[in-house]
C-alpha positions as CSV (number, residue, x, y, z in Angstrom):
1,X,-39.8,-48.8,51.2
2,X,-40.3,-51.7,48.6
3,X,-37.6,-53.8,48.0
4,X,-38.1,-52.9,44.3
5,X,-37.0,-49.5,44.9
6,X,-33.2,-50.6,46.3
7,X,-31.8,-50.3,42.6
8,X,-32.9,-46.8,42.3
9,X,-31.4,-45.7,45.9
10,X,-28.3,-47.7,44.7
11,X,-28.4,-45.6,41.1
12,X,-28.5,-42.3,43.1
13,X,-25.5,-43.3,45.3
14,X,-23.5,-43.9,41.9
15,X,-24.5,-40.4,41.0
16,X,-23.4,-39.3,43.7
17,X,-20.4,-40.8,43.8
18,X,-19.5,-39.3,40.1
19,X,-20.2,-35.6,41.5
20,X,-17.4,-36.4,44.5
21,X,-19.9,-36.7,47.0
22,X,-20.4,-39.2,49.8
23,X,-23.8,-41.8,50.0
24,X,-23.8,-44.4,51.5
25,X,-27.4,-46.4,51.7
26,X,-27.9,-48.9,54.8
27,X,-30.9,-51.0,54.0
28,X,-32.8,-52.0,57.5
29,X,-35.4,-55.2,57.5
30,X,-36.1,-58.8,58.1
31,X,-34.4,-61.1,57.1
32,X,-35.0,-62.9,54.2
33,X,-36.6,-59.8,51.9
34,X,-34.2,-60.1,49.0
35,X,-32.4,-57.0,50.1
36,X,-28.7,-58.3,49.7
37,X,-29.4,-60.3,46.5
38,X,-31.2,-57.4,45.6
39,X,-28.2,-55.0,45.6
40,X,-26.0,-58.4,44.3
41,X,-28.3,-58.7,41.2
42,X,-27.6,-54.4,40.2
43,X,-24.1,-54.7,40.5
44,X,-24.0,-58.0,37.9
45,X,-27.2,-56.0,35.4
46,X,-24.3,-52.9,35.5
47,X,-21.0,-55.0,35.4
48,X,-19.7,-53.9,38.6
49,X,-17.9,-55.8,41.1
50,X,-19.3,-56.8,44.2
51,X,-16.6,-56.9,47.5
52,X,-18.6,-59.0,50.1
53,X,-17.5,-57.9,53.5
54,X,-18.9,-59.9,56.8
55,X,-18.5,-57.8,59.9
56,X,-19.8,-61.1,61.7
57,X,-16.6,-63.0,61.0
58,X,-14.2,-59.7,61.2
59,X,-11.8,-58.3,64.1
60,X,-10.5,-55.1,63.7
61,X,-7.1,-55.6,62.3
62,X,-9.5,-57.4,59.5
63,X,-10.7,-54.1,58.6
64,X,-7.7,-51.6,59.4
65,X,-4.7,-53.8,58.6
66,X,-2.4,-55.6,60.3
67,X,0.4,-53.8,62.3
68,X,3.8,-54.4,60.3
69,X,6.9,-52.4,61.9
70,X,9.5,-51.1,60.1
71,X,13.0,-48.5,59.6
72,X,12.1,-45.8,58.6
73,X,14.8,-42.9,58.4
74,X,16.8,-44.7,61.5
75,X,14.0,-44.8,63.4
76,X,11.3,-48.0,64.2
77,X,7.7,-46.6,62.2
78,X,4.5,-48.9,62.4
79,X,2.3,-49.1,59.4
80,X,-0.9,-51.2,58.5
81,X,-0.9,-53.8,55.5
82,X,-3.5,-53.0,53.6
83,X,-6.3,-55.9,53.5
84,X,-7.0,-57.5,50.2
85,X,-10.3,-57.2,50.0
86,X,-10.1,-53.3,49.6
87,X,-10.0,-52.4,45.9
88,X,-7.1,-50.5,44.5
89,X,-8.8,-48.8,41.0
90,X,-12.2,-48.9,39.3
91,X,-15.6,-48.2,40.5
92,X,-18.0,-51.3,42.3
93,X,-20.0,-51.7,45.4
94,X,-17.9,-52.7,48.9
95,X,-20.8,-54.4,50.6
96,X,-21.1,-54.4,54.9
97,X,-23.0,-57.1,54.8
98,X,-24.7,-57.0,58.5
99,X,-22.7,-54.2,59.7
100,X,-24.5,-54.5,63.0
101,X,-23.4,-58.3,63.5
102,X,-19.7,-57.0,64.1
103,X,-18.0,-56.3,67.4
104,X,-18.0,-52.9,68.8
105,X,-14.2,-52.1,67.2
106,X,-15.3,-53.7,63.9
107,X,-17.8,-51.2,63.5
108,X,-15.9,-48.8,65.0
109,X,-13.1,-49.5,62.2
110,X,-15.8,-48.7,59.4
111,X,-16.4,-45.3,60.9
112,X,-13.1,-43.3,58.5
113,X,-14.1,-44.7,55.4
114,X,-18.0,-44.4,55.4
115,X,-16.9,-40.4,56.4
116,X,-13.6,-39.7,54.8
117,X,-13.5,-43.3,52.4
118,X,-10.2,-44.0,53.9
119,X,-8.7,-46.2,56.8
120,X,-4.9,-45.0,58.0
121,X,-3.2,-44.5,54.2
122,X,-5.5,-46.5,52.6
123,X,-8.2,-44.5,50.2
124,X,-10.8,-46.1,49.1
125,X,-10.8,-45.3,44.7
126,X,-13.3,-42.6,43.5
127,X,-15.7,-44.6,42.0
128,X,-16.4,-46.9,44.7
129,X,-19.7,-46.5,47.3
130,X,-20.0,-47.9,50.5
131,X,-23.9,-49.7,51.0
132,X,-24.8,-52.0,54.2
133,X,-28.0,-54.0,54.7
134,X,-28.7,-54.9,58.1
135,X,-31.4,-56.7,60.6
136,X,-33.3,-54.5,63.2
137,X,-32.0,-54.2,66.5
138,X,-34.8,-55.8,68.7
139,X,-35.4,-58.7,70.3
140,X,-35.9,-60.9,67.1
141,X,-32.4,-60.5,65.8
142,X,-29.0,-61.6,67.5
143,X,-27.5,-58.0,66.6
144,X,-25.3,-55.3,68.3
145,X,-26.6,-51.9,69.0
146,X,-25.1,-49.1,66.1
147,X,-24.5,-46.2,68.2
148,X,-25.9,-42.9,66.8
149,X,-22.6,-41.6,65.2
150,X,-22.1,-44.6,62.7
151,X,-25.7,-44.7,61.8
152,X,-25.7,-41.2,61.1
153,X,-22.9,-42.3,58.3
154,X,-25.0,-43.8,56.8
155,X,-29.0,-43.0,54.8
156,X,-31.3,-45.2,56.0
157,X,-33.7,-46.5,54.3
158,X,-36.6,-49.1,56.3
159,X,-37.3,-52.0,53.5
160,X,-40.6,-53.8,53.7
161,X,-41.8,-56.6,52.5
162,X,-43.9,-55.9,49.5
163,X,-46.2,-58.7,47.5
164,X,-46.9,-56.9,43.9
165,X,-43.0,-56.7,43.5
166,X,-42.7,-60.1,45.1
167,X,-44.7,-61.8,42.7
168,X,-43.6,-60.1,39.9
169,X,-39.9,-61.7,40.8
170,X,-40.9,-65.1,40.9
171,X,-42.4,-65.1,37.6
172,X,-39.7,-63.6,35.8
173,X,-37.4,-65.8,37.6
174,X,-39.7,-68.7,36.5
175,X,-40.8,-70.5,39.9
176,X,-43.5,-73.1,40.8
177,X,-46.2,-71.7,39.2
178,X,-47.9,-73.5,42.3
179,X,-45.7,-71.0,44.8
180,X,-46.7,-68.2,42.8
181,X,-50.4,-68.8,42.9
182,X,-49.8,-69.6,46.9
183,X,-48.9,-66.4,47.3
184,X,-51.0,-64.2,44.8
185,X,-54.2,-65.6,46.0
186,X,-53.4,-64.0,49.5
187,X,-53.7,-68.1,51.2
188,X,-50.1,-66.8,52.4
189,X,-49.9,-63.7,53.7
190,X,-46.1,-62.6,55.0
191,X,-46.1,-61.8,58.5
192,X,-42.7,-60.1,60.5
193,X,-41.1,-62.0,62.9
194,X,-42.4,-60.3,65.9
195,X,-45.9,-61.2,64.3
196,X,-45.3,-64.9,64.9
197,X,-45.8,-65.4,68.3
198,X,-45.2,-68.8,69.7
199,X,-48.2,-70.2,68.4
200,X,-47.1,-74.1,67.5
201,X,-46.4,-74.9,64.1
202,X,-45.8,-71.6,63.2
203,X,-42.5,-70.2,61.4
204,X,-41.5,-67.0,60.3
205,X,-41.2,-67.2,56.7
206,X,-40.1,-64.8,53.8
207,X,-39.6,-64.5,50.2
208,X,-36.2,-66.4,51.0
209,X,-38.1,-69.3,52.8
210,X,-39.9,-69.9,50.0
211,X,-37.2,-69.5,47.6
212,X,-36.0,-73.1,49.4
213,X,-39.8,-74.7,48.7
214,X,-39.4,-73.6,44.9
215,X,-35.8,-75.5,44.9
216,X,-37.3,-78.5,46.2
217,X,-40.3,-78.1,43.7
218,X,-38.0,-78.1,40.5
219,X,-36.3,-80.6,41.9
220,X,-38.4,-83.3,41.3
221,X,-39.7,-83.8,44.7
222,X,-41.2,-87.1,45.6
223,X,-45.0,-87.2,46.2
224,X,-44.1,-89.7,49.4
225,X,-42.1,-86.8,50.9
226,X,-43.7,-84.0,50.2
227,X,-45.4,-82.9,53.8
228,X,-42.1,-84.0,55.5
229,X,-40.7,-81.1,53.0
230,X,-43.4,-78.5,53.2
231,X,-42.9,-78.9,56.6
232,X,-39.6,-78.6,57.3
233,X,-39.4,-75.5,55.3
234,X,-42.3,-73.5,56.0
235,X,-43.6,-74.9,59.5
236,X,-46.2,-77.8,60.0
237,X,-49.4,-75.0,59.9
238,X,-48.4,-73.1,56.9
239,X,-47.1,-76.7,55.4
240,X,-50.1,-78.9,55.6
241,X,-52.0,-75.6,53.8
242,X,-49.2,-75.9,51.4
243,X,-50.0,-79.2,50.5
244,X,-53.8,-79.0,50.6
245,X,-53.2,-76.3,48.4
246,X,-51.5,-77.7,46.1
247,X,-53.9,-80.6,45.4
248,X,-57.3,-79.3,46.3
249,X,-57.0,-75.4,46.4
250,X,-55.2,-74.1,43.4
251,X,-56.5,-71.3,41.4
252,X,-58.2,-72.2,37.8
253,X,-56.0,-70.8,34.4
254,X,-56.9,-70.7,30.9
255,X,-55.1,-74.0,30.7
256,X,-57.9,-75.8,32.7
257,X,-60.6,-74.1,30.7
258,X,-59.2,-75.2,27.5
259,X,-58.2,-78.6,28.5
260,X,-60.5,-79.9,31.5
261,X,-63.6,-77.6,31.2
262,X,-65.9,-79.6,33.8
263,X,-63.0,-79.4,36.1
264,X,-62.3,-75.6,35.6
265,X,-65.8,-74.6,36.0
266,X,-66.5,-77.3,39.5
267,X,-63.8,-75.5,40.9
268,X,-65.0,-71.6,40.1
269,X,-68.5,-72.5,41.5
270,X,-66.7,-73.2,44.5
271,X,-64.2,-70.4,45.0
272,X,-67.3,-68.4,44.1
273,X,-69.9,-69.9,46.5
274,X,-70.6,-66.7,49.5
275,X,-70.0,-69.4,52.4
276,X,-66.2,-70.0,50.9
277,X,-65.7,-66.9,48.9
278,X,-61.9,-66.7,47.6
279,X,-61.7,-63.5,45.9
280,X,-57.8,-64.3,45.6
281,X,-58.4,-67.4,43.4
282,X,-61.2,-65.7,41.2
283,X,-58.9,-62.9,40.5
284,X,-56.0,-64.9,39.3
285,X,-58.8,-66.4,37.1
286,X,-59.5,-63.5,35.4
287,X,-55.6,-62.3,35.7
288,X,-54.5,-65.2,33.6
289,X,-56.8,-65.3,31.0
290,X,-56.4,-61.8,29.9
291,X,-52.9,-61.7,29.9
292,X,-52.9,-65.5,27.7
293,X,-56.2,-64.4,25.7
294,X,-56.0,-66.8,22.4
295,X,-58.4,-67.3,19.5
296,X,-59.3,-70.1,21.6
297,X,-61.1,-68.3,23.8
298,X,-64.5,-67.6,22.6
299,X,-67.2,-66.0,22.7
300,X,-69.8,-69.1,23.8
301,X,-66.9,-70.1,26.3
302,X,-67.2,-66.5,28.3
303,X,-70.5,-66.8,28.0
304,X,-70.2,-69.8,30.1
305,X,-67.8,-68.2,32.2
306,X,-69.9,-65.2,33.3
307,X,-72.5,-67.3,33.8
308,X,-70.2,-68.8,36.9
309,X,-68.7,-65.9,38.0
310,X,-69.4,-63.6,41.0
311,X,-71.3,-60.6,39.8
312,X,-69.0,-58.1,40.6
313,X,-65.8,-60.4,38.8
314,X,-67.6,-60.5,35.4
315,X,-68.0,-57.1,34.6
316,X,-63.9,-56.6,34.9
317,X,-63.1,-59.5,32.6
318,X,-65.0,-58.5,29.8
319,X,-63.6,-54.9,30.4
320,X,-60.1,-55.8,30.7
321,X,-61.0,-58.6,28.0
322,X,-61.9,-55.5,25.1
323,X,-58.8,-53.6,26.2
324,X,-56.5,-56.1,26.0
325,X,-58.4,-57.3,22.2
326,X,-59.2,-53.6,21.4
327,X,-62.4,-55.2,20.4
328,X,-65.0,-52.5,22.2
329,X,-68.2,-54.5,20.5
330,X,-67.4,-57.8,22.7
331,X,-70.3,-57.3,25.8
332,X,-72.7,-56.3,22.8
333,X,-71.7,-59.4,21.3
334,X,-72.2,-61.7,24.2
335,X,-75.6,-59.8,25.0
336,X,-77.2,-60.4,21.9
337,X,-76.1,-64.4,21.8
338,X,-77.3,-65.0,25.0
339,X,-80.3,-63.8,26.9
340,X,-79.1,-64.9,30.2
341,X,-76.1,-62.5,29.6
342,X,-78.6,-59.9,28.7
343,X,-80.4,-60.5,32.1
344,X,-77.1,-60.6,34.0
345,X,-75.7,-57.4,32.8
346,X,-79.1,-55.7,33.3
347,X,-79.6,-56.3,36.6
348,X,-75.8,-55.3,37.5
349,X,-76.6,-51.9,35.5
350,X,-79.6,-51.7,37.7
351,X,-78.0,-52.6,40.6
């Protein structure tokens, strides 16, 4: 499942929840994948309240209450002080943040309320669910086994890592346009833990990891520095490609074609060129200047454009170039100002 999906899951569990029934989502998947901030950022969109409970720093008492004796009717009773981090009214989220991290009678001590939504007297209010995220339990992850009854408490859901919805975050979120090129252009591909290997200079990174690179990016991060940085954070392989990247590697915009032309249109002949083809890089390109199109861009500069690109990337700007303008005459246009265009277009019709 994509991580973009969580809200929705989460939406049906509040559903649920105002029909009186019981649904309580358990998210499963590597760490780092946005899934808790994930469900943090729904509850503040919707104005709930969010009760963040570790099970790795919980005993059982923690979760049932503490024992307090007392007279009741002439006669000694125990009861269990409630623990204030259960809600008393309202409706919100009580998050089990890494369920599976808690000792065998922590989870144990979950079990009545993700069935009944109580614990001894306590009753957890109406409006309230119950959602967990959690590591998988394998050899990657310092995690206790969930027997079958408590996960059977619970709907799983398996969350992957997913680019599309990954990229779309950091730009609304407004990182390093440099990290979000990085990673559109495929020259970082995520990879799961038990993908790593023990190749050296490797690290398993995630969305997270590089949510640490685009803090040190914004925060005006000394050139000296800077592989001592990218290393730490993201291992010395994937760090040294980080920097060369950076510097030598990134992606052309519509910025660079209005601003340093010769530049822009070195660097396309190379991302273009069959020995070092980056289809990655061309296709950001052609992302950015449709979606900044200006009256800037004209016609003699696609012309000079097409004449650079791959064949198969040229036809799909000027497509995506007349949707976007709703200007269907623009490839008639550019044919009859320039023969090569003519000539280029031919032979891909022919082709």
């Amino acid at each position: 499942m994509k991580p973009s999906l969580i809200p929705d899951i989460l939406e049906l569990a509040r559903r649920a929840r105002k029909n009186n029934r019981t649904f309580n989502p358990l998210f499963v998947g590597p760490p780092g994948l946005g899934k808790s901030e994930i469900v943090q950022a729904w509850c503040k969109k919707n104005n709930l309240p969010f009760i963040d409970i570790r099970a790795a720093l919980l005993e059982a008492p923690d979760v049932v209450g503490f024992p307090i004796v007392q007279v009741v009717n002439g006669r000694q009773v125990t009861t269990y002080a409630t623990p204030e981090e259960w809600p008393n009214d309202g409706e919100g989220v009580v998050f089990l943040d890494e369920i599976n991290r808690g000792t065998t009678s922590v989870m144990n001590a979950f079990m009545q309320i993700l069935t009944d939504r109580k614990i001894k007297k306590y009753d957890l209010p109406p409006g309230w669910i119950v959602v967990s995220c959690i590591n998988p339990e394998d050899a990657h992850h310092d995690v206790n086994t969930m027997d079958t009854a408590l996960k059977d408490r619970f709907e799983i859901f398996e969350v992957e890592y997913d680019k599309e919805s990954f990229v779309d975050f950091m730009k609304q979120d407004k990182w390093d346009p440099t990290i979000v090129m990085f990673v559109e252009s495929n020259t970082w591909r995520y990879s799961r833990p038990q993908d790593i290997g023990d190749v050296a200079g490797a690290k398993y990174i995630s969305p997270r990891t590089l949510s640490k690179l685009n803090n040190a990016l914004q925060s005006e991060l000394p050139q000296n520095i800077e592989l001592d940085v990218f290393d730490s954070i993201l291992g010395k392989n994937v760090g040294k490609t980080f920097l060369s990247f950076k510097y030598d590697e990134q992606p052309v915009v519509l910025k660079d074609l209005l601003e340093r032309k010769s530049y822009a249109f070195k660097k396309i002949k190379e991302f273009s060129n069959p020995e070092n083809y980056k289809n990655g890089h061309i296709s950001i390109t052609i992302r950015d200047i449709v979606e900044n199109d200006s009256e800037k861009v004209t016609d003699e500069l696609l012309i000079d454009l097409l004449l650079v690109l791959p064949a198969d990337q040229g036809p799909m700007l000027i497509r995506e170039m007349e949707y976007k303008r709703k200007d269907a005459n623009l490839l008639q246009r550019l044919v009859k100002k320039n023969d090569k265009i003519a000539e280029y277009f031919r032979a891909i019709l022919k082709g």
